[in-house]
N, C-alpha and C positions, 0 to 999 in steps of 0.2 A: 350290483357289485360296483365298489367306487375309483375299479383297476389298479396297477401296481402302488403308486404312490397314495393310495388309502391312509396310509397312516401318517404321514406329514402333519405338522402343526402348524395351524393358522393361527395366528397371534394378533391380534387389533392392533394398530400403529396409535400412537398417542395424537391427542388431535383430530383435526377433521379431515379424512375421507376426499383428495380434490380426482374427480373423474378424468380419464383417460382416454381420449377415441383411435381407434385401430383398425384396420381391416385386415380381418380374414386370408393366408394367403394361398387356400385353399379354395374359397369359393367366394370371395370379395367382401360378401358382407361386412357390412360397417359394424364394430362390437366397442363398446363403453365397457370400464371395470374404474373400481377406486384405485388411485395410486397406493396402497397398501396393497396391490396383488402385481406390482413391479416386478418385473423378471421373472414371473413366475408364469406355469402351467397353465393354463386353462384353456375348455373344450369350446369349440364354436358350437350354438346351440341351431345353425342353421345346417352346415354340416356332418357334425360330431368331429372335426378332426382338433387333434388338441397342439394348441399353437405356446408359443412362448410371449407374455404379455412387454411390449416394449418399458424401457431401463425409464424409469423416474430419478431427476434428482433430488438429491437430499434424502432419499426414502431409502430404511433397510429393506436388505434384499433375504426373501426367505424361500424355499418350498414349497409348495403347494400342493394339497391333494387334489387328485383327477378326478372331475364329480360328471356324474350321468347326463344325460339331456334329460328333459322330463318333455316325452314327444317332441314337438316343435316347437315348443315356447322357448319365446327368451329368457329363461329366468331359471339359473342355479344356483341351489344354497348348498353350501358348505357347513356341514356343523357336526365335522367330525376335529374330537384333541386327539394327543397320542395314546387318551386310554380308552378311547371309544368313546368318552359321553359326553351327553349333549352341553356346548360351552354356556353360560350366564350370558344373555343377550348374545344370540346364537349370529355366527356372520353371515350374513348375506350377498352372495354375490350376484349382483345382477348385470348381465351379458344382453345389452338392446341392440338389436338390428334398424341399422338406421331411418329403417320404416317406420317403427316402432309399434308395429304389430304382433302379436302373437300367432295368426293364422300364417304361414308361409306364402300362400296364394296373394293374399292379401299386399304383400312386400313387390309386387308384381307392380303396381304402383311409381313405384319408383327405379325400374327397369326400362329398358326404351322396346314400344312397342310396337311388333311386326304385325306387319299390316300388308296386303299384296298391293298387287302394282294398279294401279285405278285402272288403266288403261287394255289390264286384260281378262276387268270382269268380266266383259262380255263373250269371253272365249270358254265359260266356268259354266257347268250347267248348272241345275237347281241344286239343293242339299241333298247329300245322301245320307241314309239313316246309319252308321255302322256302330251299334251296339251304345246307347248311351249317346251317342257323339253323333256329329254331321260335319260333314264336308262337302265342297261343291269340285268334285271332278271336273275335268273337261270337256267342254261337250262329245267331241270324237276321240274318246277314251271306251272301251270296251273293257268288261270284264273277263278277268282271266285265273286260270286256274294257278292253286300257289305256288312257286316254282321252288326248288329243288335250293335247300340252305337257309328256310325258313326257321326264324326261331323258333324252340319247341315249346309246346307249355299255354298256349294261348290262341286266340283266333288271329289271323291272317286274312285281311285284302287288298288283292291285288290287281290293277288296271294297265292296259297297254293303250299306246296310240295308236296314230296311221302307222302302216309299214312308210320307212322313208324310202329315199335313193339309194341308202348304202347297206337298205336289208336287214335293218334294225328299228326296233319302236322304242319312242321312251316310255319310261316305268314312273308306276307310283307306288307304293304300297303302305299298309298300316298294318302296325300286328299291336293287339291289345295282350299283355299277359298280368295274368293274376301272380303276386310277386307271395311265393311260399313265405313262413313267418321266418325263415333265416334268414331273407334278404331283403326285408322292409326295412330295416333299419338305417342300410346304405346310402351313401349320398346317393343325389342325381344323376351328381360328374361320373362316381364309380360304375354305377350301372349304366353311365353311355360310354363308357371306354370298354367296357366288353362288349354291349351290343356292335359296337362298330369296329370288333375285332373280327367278329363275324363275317364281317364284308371284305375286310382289311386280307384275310386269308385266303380268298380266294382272286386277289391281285395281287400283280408282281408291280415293282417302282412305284410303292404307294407315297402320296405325299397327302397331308392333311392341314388345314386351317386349326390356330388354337382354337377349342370349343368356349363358345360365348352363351350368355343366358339373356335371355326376353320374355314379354308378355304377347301372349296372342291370345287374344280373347280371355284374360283374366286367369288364362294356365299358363305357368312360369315354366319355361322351355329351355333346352341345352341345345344349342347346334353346332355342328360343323361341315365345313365342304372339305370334299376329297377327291382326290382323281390316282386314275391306276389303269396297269393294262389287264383286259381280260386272261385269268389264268387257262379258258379252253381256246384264245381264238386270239388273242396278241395283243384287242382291236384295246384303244385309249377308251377311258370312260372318265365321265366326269358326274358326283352326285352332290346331294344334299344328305343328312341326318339330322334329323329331330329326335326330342323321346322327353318325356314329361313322367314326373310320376302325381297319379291321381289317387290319393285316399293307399289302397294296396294294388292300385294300378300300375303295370308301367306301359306305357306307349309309346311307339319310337313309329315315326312319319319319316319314309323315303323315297327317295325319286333321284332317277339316271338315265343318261342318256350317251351315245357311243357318237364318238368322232367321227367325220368333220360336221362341222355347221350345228352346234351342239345348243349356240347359246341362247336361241330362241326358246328350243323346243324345254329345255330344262328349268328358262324363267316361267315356262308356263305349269311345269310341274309343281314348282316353287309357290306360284300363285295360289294353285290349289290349297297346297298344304297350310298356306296363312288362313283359311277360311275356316280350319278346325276349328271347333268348337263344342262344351259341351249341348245337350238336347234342351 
């Protein structure tokens, strides 16, 4: 389906076609259109969210119909008139991400890439195998059983440290979920603003960093930090959230730790989590 504005007419502007570059202000990507799709509608083909193409001058201004993604290529045609059929020299819209690759992953390239801190590989023990994927834990990290607010739907693992001074250990955990066929579609961003609603509910005085994307090991990643107080016990926490989505994967990588003297023990959580990787 080509959504509401299906029936709109695209009309070829006379003349030649001069490119347009824009970013996305949904999820940055950089998108190219011809100045004949001025002011008009169109969908990001990294997101799907459907943006308004910035004003050209000299150029008429028309309507646009709302065209699909086809997966995650860059590349949507239009070639629908107002009587349904296909036009003579049918229009072409082409939507490039400034990578200008078709694979997603691939656009990772040109993201800044997270990388743990050199200095506390040696605190990392070997790779763990977790389903496809490897991570190198901490070495005096113990596994633990899943705790209670687990997302449902998927595997769960989860590690504790040493107990500290104040009777708390920091956490790591990974939950892999198989994303049902209603929610593959989603952006990245949308599926980490729920997953980390999840956590968000069970603190009071939440405050969050806006979510930024990177490359770690070649998977394009969403993160943000958060802190809040515990809603059974008062005490301040302060985390990380990751979450990728892989193929019909979604992964979200996190790690917390309770107040005071927080910020050691949680760059080393951090550390970990840079080490993911696919097998």
């Amino acid at each position: 389906m080509f959504g509401d504005a299906s029936h709109a007419r695209l009309r070829e502007p006379a003349g030649v076609a001069m490119p347009m570059t824009f970013s996305c202000p949904e999820c940055n990507a950089r998108l190219k259109v011809g100045d004949q799709f001025a002011a008009r509608n169109v969908q990001c083909p990294k997101c799907g969210g459907v943006i308004a193409a910035p004003d050209a001058p000299d150029q008429e201004k028309n309507s646009v119909a709302r065209v699909p993604r086809k997966g995650n290529r860059g590349l949507l045609i239009g070639l629908l008139t107002a009587g349904g059929v296909l036009a003579t020299g049918a229009i072409v819209l082409f939507m490039i991400l400034s990578a200008g690759k078709d694979d997603p992953q691939k656009e990772g390239q040109d993201l800044p890439a997270w990388e743990p801190d050199a200095k506390l590989l040696d605190a990392l023990g070997p790779p763990t195998d977790v389903v496809g994927y490897q991570i190198r834990v901490p070495k005096d990290y113990t596994v633990f059983p899943t705790p209670e607010g687990a997302p449902p739907g998927g595997q769960v693992f989860f590690w504790g440290g040493p107990l500290r001074k104040n009777g708390t250990r920091p956490v790591l955990d990974i939950a892999i979920i198989e994303l049902p066929p209603a929610e593959r579609g989603k952006s990245l961003q949308s599926l980490q603003v729920r997953m980390l609603d999840r956590t968000k509910r069970r603190r009071t005085n939440w405050t969050q960093t806006t979510p930024e994307n990177g490359n770690i090991n070649g998977l394009i990643f969403w993160r943000a930090y958060w802190q809040g107080n515990s809603a059974k016990t008062g005490r301040k926490q302060h985390g990380f959230h990751y979450v990728v989505k892989d193929a019909d994967r979604l992964i979200q990588i996190g790690g917390q730790v309770t107040e005071p003297d927080h910020e050691a023990a949680l760059a080393l959580a951090e550390a970990a989590a840079l080490t993911f990787r696919k097998r």
